[in-house]
DSSP file (Angstrom, degrees, kcal/mol; ACC not computed):
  #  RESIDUE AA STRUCTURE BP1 BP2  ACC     N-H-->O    O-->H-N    N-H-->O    O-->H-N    TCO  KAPPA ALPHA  PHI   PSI    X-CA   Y-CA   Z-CA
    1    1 A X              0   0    0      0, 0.0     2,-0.5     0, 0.0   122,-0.0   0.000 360.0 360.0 360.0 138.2 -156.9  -40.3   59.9
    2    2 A X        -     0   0    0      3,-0.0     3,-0.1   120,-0.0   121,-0.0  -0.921 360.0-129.8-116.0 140.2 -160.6  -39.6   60.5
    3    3 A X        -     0   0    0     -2,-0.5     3,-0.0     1,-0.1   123,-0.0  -0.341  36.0 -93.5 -88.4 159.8 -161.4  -38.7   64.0
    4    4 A X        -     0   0    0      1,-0.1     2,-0.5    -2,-0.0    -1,-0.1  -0.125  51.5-105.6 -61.7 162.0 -164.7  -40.8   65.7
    5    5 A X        -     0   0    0     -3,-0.1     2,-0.2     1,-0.1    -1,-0.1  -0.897  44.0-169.3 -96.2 145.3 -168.2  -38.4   65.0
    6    6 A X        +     0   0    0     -2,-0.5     2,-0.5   120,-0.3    -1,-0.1  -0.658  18.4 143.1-122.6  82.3 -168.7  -37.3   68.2
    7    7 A X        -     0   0    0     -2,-0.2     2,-0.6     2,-0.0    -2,-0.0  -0.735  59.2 -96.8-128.0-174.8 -172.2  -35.3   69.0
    8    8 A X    >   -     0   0    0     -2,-0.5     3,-0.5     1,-0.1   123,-0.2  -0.761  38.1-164.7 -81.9 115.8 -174.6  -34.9   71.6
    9    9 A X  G >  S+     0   0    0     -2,-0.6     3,-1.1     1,-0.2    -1,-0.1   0.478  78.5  74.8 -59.3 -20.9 -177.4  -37.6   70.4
   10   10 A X  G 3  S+     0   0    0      1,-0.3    -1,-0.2   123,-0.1     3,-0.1   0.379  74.1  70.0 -95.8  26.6 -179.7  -36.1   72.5
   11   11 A X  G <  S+     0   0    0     -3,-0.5    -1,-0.3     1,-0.2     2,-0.2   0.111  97.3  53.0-112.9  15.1 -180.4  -33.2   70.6
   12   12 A X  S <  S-     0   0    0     -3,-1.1     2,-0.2   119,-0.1    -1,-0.2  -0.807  72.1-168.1-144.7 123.4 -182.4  -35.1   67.7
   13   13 A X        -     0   0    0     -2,-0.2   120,-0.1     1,-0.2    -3,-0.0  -0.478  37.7 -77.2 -94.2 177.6 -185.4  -37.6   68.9
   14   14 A X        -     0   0    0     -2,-0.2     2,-0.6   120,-0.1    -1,-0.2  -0.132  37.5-153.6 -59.8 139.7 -186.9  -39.7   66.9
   15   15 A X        +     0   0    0    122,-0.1     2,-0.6    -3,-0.1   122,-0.3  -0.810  13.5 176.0-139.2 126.2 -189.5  -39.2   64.1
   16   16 A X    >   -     0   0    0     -2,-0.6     3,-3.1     1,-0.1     4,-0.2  -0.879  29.6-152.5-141.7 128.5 -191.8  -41.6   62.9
   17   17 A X  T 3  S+     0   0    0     -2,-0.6     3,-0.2     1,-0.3    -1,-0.1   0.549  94.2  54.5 -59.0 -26.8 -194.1  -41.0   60.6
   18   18 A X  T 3   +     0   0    0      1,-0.1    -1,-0.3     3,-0.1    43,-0.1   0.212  68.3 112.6 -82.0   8.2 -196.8  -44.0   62.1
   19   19 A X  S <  S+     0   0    0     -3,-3.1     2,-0.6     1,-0.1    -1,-0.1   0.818  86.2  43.0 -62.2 -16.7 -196.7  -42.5   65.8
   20   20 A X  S    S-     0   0    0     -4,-0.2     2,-0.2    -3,-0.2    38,-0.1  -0.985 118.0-108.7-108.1 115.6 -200.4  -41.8   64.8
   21   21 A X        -     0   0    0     -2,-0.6     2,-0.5     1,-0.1    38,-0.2  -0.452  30.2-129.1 -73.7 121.7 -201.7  -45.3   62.9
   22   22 A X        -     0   0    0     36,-0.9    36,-0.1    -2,-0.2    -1,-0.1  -0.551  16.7-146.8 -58.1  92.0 -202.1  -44.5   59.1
   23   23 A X        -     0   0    0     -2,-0.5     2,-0.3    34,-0.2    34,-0.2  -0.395  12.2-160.3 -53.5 147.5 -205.9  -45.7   57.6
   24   24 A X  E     -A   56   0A   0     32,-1.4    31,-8.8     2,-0.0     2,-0.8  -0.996  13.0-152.1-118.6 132.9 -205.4  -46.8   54.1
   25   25 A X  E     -A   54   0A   0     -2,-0.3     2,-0.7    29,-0.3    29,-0.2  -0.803  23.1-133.5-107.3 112.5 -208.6  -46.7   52.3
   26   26 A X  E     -     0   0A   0     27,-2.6    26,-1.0    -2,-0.8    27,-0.3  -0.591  46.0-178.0 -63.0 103.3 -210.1  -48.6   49.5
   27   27 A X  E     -A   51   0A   0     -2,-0.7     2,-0.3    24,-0.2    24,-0.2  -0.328  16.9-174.4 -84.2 174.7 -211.8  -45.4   47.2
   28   28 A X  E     -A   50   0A   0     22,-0.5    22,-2.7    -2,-0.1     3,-0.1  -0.982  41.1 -76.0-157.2 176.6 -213.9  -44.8   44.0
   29   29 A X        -     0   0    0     -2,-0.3    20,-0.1    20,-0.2     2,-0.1  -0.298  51.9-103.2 -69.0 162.5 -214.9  -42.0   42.1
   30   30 A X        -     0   0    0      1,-0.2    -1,-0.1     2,-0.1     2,-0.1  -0.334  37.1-116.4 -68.0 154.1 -217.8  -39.9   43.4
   31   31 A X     >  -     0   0    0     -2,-0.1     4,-1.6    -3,-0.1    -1,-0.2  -0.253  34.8-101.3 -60.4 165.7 -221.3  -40.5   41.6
   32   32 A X  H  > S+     0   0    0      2,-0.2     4,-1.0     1,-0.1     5,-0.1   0.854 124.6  51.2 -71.8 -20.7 -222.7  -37.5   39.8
   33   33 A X  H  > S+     0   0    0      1,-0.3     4,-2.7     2,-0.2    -1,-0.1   0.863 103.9  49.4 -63.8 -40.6 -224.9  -37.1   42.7
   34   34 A X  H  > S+     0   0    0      2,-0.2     4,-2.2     1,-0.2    -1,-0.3   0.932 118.2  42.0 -95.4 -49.7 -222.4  -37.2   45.0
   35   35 A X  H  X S+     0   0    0     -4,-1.6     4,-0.6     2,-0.2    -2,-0.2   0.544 116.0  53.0 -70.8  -5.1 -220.3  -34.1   42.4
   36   36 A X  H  X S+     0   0    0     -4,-1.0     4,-1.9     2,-0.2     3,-0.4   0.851 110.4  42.0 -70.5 -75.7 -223.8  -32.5   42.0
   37   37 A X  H  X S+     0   0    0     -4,-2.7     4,-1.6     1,-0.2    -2,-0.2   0.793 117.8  50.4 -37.5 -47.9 -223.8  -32.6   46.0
   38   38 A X  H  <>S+     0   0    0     -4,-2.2     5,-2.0     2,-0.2     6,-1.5   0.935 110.4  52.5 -68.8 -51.1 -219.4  -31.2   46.0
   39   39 A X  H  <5S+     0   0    0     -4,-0.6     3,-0.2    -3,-0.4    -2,-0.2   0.646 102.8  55.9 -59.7 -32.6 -220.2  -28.6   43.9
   40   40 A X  H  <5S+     0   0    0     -4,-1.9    -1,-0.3     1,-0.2    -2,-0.2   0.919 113.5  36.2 -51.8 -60.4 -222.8  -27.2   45.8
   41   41 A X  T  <5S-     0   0    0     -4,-1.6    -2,-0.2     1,-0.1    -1,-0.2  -0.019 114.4-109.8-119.1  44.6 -221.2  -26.7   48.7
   42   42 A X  T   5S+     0   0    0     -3,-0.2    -3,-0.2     1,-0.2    -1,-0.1   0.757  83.5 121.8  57.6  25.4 -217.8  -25.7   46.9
   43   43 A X      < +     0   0    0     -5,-2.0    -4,-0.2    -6,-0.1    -1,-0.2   0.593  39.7 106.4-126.2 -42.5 -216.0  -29.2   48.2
   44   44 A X        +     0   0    0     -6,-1.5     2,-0.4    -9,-0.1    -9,-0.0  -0.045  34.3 159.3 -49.5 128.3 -215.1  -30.4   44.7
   45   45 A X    >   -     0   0    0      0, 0.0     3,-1.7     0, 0.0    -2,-0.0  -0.996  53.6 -81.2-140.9 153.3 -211.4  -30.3   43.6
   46   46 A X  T 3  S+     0   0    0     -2,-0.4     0, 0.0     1,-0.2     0, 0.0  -0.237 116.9  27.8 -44.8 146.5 -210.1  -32.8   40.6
   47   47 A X  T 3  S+     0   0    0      1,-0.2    -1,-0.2    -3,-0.0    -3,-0.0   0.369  82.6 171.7  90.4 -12.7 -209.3  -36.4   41.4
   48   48 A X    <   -     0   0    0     -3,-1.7     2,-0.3   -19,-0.0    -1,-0.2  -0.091  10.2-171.6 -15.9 151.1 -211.9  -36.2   44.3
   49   49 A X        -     0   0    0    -20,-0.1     2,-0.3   -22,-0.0   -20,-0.2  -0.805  18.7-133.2-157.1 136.5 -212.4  -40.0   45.8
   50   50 A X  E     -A   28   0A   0    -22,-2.7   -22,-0.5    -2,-0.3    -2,-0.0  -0.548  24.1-117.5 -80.5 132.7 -214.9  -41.1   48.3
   51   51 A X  E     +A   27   0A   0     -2,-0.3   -24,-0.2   -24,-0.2     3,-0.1  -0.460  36.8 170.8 -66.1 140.6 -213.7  -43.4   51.3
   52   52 A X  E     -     0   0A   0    -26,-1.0     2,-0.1     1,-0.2    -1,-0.1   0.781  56.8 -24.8-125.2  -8.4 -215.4  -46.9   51.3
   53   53 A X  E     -     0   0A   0    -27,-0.3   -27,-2.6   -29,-0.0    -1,-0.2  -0.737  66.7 -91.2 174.4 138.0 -213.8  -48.9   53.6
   54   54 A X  E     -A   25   0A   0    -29,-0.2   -29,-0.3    -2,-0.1     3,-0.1  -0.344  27.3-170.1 -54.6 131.4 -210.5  -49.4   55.5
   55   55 A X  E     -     0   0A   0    -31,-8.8     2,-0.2     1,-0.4   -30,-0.2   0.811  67.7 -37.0 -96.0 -41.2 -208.0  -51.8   53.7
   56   56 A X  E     -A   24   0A   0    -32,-0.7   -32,-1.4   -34,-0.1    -1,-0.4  -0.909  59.2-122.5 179.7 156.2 -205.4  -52.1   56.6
   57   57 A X        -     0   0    0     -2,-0.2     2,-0.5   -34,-0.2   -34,-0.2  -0.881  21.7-133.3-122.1 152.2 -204.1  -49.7   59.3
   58   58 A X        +     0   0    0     -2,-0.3   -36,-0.9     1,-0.1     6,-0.1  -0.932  32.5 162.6-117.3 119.1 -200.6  -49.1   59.6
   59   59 A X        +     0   0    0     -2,-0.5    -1,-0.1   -38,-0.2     2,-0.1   0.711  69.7  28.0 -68.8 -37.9 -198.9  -49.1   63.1
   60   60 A X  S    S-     0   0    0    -43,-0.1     4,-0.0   -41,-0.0    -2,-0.0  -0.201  73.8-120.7-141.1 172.6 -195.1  -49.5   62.2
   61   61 A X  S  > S+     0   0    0     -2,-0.1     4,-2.0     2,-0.1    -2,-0.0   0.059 124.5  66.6-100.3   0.8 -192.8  -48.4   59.0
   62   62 A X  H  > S+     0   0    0      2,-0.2     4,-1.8     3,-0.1     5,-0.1   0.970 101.5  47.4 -66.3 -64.8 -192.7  -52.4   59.5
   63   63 A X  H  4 S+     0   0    0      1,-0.3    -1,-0.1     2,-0.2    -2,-0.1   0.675 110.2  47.0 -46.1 -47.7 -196.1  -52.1   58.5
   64   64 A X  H >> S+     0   0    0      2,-0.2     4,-2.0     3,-0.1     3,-0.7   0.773 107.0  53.1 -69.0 -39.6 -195.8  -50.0   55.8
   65   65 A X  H 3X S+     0   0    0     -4,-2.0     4,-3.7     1,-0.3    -2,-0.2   0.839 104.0  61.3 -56.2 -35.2 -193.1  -51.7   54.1
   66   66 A X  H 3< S+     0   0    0     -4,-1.8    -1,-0.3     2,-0.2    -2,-0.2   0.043 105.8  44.5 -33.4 -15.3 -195.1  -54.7   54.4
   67   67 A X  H <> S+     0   0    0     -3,-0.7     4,-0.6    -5,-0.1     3,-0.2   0.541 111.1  53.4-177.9 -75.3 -197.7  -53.1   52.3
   68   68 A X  H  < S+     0   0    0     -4,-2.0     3,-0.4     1,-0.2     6,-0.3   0.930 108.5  57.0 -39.0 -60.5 -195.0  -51.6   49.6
   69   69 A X  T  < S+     0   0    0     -4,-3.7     3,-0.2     1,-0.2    -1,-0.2   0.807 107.0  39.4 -68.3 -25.3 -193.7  -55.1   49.2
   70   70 A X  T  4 S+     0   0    0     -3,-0.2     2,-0.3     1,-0.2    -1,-0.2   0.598 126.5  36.1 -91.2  -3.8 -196.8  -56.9   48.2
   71   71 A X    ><  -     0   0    0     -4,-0.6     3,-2.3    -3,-0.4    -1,-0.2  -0.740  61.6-168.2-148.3  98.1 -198.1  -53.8   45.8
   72   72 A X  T 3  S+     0   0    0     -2,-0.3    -1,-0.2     1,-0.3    -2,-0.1   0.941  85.7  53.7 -55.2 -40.6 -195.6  -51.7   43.8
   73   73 A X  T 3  S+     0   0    0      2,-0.0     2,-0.7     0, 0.0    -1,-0.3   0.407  73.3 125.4 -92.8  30.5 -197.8  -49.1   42.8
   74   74 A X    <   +     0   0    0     -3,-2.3     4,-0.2    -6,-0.3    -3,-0.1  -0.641  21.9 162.8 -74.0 130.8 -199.0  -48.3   46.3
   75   75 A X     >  +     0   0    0     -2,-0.7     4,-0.9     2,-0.1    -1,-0.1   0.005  48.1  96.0-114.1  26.5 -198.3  -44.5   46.8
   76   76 A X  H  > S+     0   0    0      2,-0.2     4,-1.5     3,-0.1     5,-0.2   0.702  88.6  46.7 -68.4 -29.8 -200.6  -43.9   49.7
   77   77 A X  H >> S+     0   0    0      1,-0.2     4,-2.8     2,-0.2     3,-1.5   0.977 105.3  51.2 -91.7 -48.9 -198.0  -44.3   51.9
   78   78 A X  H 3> S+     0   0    0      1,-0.3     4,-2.3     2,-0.2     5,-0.4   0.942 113.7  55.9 -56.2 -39.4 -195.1  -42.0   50.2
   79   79 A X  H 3X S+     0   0    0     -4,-0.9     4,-3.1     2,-0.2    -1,-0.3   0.944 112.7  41.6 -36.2 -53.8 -198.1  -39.4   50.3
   80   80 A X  H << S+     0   0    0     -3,-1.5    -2,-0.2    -4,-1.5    -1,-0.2   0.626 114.1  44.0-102.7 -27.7 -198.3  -40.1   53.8
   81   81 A X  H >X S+     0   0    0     -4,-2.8     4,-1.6    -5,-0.2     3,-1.5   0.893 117.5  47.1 -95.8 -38.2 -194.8  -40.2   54.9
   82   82 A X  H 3X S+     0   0    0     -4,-2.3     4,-2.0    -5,-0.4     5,-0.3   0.987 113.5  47.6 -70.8 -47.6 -193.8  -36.8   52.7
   83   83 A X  H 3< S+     0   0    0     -4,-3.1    -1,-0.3    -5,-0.4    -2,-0.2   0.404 112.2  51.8 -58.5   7.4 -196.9  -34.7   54.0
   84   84 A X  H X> S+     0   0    0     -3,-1.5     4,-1.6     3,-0.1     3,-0.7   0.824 117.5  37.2-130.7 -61.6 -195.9  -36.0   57.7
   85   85 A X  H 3< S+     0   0    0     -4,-1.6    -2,-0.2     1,-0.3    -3,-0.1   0.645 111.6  56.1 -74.4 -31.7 -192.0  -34.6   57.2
   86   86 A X  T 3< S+     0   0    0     -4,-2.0    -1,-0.3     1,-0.1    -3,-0.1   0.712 121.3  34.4 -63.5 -27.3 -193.0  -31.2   55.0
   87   87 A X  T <4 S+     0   0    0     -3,-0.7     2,-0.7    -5,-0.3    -2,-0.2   0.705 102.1 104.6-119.6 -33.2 -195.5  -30.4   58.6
   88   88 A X    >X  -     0   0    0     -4,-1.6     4,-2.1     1,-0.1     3,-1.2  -0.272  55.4-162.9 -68.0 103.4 -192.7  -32.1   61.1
   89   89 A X  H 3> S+     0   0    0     -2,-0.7     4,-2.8     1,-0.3    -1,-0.1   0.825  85.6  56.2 -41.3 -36.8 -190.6  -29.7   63.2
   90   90 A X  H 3> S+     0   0    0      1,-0.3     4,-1.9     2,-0.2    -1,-0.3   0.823 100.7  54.3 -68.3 -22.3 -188.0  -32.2   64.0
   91   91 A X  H <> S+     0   0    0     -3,-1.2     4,-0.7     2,-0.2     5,-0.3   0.806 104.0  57.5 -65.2 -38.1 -187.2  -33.0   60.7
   92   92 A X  H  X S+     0   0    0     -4,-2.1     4,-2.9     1,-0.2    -1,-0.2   0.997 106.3  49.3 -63.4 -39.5 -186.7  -29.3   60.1
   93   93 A X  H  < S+     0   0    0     -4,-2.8     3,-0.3     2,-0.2    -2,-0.2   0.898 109.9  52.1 -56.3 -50.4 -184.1  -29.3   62.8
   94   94 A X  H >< S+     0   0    0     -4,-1.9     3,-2.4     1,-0.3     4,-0.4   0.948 114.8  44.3 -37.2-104.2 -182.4  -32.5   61.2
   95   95 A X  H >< S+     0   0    0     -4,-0.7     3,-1.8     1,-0.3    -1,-0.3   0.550 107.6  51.0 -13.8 -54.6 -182.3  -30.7   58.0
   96   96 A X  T 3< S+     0   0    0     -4,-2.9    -1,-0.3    -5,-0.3    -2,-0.2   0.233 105.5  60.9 -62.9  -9.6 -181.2  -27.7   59.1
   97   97 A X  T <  S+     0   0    0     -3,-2.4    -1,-0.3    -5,-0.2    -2,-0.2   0.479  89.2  86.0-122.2 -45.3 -178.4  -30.0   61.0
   98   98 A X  S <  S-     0   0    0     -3,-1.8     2,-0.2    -4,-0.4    31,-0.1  -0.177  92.6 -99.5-101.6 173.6 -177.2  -31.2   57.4
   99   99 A X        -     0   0    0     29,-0.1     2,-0.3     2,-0.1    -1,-0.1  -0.613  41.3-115.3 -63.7 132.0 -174.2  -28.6   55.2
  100  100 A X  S    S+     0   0    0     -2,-0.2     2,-0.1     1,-0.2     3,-0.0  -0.991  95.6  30.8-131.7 164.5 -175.5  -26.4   52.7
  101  101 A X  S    S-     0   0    0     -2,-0.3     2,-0.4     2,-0.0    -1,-0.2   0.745 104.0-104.5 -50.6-169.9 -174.8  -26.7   50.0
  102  102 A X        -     0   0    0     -2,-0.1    -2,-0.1     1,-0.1     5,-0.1  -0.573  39.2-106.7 -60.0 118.3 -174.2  -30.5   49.7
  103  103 A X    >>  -     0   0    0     -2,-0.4     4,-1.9     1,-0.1     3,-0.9  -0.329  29.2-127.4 -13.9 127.2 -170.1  -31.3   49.6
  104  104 A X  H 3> S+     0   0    0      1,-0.2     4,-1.6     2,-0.2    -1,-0.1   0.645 110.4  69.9 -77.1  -3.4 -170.0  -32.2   45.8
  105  105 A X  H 34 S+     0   0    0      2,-0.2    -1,-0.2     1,-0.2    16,-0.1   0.822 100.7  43.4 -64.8 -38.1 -168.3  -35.5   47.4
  106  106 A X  H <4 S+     0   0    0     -3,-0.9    -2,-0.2     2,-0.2    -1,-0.2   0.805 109.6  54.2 -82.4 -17.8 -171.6  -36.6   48.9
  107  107 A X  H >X S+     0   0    0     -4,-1.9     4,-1.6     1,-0.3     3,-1.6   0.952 116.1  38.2 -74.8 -39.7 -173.5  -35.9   46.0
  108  108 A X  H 3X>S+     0   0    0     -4,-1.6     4,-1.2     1,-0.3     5,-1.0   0.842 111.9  52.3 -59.3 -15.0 -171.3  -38.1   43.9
  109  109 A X  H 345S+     0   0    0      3,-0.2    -1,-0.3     1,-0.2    -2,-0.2   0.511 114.2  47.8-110.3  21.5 -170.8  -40.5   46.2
  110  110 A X  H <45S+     0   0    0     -3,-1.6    -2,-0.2    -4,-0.1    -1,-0.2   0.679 127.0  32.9-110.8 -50.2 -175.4  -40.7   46.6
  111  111 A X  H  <5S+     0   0    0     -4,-1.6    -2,-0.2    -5,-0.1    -3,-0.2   0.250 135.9  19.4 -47.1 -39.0 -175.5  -40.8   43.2
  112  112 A X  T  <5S-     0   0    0     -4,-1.2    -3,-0.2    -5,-0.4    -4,-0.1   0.722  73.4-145.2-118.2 -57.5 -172.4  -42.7   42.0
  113  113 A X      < -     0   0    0     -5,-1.0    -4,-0.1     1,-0.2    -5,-0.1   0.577  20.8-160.4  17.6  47.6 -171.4  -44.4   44.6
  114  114 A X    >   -     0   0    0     -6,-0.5     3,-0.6     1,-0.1    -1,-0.2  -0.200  14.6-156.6   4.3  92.3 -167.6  -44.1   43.7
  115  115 A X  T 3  S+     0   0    0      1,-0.2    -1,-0.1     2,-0.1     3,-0.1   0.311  90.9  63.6 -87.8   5.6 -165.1  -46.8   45.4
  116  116 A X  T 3  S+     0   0    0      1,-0.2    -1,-0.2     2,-0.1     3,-0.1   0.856 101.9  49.8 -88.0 -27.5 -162.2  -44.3   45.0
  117  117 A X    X>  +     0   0    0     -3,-0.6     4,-2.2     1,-0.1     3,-0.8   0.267  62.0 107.6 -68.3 -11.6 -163.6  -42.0   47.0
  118  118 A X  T 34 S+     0   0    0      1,-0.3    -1,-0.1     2,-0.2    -3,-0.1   0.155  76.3  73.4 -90.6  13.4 -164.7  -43.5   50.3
  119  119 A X  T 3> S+     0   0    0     -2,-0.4     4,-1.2     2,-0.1    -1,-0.3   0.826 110.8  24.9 -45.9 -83.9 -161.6  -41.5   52.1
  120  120 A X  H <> S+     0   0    0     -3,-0.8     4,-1.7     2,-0.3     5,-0.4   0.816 115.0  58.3 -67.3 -37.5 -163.1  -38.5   51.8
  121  121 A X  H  X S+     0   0    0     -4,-2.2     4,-0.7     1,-0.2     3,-0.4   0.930 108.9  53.5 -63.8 -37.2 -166.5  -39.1   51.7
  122  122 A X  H  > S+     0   0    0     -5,-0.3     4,-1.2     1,-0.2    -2,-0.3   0.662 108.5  47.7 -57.4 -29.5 -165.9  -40.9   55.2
  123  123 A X  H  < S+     0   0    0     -4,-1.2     4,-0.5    -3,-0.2    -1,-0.2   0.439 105.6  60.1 -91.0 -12.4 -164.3  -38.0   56.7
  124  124 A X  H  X S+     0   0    0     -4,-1.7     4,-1.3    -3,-0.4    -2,-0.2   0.532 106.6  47.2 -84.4 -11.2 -167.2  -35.8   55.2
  125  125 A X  H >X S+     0   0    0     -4,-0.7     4,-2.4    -5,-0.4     3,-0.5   0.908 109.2  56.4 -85.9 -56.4 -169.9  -37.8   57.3
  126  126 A X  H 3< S+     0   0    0     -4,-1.2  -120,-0.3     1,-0.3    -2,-0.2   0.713 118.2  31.1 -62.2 -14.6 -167.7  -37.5   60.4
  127  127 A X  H 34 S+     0   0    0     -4,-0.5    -1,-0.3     1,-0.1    -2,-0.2   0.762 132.4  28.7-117.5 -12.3 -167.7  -34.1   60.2
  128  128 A X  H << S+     0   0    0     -4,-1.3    -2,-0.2    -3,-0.5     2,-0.2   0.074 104.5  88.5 -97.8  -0.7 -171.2  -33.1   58.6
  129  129 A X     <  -     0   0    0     -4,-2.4     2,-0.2   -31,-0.1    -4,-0.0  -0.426  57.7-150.0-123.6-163.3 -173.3  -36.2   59.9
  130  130 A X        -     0   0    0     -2,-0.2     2,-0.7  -125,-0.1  -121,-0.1  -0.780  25.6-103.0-140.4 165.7 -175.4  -37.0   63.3
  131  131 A X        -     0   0    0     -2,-0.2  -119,-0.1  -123,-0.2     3,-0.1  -0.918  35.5-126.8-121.5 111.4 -176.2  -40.0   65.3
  132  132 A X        -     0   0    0     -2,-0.7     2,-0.2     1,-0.1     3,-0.1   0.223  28.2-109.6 -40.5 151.0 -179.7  -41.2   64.8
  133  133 A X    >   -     0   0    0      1,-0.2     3,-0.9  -120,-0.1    -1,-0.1  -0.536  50.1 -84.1 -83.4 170.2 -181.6  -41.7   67.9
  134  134 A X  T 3  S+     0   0    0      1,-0.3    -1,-0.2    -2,-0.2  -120,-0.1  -0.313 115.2  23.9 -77.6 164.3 -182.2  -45.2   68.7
  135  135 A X  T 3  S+     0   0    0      1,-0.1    -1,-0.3    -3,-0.1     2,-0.2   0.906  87.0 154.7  66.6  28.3 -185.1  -47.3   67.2
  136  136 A X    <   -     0   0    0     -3,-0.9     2,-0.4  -122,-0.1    -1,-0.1  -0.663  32.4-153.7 -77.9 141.6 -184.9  -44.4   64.0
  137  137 A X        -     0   0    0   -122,-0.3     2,-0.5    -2,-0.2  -122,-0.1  -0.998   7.9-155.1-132.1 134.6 -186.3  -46.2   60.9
  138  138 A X        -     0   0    0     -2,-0.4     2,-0.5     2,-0.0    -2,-0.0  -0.803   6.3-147.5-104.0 142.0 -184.8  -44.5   57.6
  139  139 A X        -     0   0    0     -2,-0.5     2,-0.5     2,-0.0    -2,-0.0  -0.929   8.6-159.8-119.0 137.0 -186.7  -44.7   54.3
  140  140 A X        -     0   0    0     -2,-0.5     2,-0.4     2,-0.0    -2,-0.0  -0.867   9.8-146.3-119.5 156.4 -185.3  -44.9   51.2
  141  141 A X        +     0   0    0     -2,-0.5     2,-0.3   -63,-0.0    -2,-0.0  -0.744  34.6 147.6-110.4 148.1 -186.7  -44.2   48.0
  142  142 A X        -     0   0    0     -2,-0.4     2,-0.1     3,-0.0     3,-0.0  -0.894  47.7 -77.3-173.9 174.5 -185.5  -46.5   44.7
  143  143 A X        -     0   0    0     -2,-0.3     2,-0.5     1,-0.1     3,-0.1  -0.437  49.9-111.7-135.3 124.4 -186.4  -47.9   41.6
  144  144 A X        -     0   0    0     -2,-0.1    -1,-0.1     1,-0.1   -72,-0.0  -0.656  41.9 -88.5 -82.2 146.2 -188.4  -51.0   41.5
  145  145 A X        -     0   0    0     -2,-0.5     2,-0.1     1,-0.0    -1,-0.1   0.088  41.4-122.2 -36.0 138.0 -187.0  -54.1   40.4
  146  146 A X        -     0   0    0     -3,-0.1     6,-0.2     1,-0.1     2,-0.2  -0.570  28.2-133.4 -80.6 147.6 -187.4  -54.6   36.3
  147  147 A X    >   -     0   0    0      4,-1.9     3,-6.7    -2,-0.1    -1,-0.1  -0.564  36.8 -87.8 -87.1 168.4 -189.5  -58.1   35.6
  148  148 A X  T 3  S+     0   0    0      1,-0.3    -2,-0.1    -2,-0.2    -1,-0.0   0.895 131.5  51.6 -46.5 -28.1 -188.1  -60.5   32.8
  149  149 A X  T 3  S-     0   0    0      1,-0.1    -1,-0.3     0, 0.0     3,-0.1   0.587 126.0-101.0 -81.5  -2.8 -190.1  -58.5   30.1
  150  150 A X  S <  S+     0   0    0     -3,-6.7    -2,-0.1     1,-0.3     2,-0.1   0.797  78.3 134.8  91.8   3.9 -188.6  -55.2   31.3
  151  151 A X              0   0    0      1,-0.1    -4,-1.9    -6,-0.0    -1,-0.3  -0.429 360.0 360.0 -96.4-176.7 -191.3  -54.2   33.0
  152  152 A X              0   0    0     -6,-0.2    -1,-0.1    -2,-0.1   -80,-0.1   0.605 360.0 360.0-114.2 360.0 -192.0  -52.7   36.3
């Protein structure tokens, strides 16, 4: 029998990654002038781009998904949301919250997803997992859908 998870919820708030709204910017490459001008003053680094104008600001993860769904290769935003969680204390705490290492039950069952398992793997959340604060938005990361040719 696996007992209810029971923990104090208030000991992880919320973290969201839009609580400051995220410009996304249409760039281009610098001129040479403008990498004559970076070089000078020691500012140049590979892969430089110059801002030219805001494309849409993002409020939400609403917002952002929104954004993801109509352009598969946007990475602005996975930039945005991993530099935000590498810097975020709460996140560490969350982490820091989680078993190390991983139960090799959760990695299989993240990985595989195993219907044989879902005993044990259920009784390893109740006793390793947390209760989200409310109005927490999880992102997952995945594979985009293949088109008929096989593409992405």
């Amino acid at each position: 029998m696996v007992m209810p998870l029971k923990l104090d919820n208030s000991f992880f708030n919320k973290i969201d990654p839009f609580s400051s709204p995220l410009e996304v910017w249409e760039k281009r490459e610098p001129t040479a002038e403008e990498t004559e001008d970076l070089l000078s003053r020691e500012e140049w680094k590979p892969c430089y781009q110059i801002n030219v104008r805001i494309d849409s600001v993002l409020n939400s993860a609403y917002d952002a998904a929104k954004l993801i769904a109509g352009n598969k290769d946007e990475n602005r935003i996975n930039h945005h949301v991993i530099s935000y969680l590498e810097k975020n204390m709460e996140y560490k705490k969350w982490r820091d919250g989680m078993p190390y290492p991983t139960p090799k039950q959760l990695i299989d069952y993240q990985e595989n997803y195993p219907q044989n398992d879902l005993e044990v793997v259920n009784s390893l959340i109740s006793k390793h997992g947390m209760l989200i604060p409310e109005g927490q938005v999880l992102f997952h990361g995945g594979i985009w859908p293949l088109d008929e040719m096989g593409g992405r």
